[in-house]
N, C-alpha and C positions, 0 to 999 in steps of 0.2 A: 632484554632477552634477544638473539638471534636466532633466528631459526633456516634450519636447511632447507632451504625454497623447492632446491628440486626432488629433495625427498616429500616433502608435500605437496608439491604436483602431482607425483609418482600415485601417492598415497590417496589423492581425490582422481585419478584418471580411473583408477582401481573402484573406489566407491563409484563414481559416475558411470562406468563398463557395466558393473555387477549392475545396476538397477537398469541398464539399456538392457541387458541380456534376461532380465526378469520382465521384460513387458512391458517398461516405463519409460517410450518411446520419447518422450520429451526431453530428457537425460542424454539424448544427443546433442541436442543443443547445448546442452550446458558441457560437456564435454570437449566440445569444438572450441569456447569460451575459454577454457584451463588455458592454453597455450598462449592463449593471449594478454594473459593478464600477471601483470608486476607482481613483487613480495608480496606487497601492503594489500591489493586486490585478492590474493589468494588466502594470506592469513583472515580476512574479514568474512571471507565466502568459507572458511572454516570455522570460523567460530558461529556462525549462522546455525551452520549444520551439527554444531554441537562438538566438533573435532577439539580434541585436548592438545592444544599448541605444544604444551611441553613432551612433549614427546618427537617433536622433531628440534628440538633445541642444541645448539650446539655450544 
């Protein structure tokens, strides 16, 4: 499967924002993280978090 990397970046800067702006102050750091990290690093730290890969699949 392929998947659109920078649509799933997109997609976790979004989750990771929503939960800095709800009070979960530590979600900056992981946020600052996103930019840094390769395909393979982001689809992992997605499926962690429960995100349905297929949804960004091209």
């Amino acid at each position: 499967m392929t998947i659109d990397v920078d649509a799933l970046r997109e997609y976790l800067r979004d989750y990771y924002g929503t939960a800095l702006f709800a009070g979960f102050g530590p979600a900056l750091l992981d946020l600052a993280d996103l930019d840094r990290m390769d395909g393979v690093e982001l689809c992992r730290l997605a499926e962690k978090l429960g995100v349905d890969l297929r949804r960004f699949e091209v």
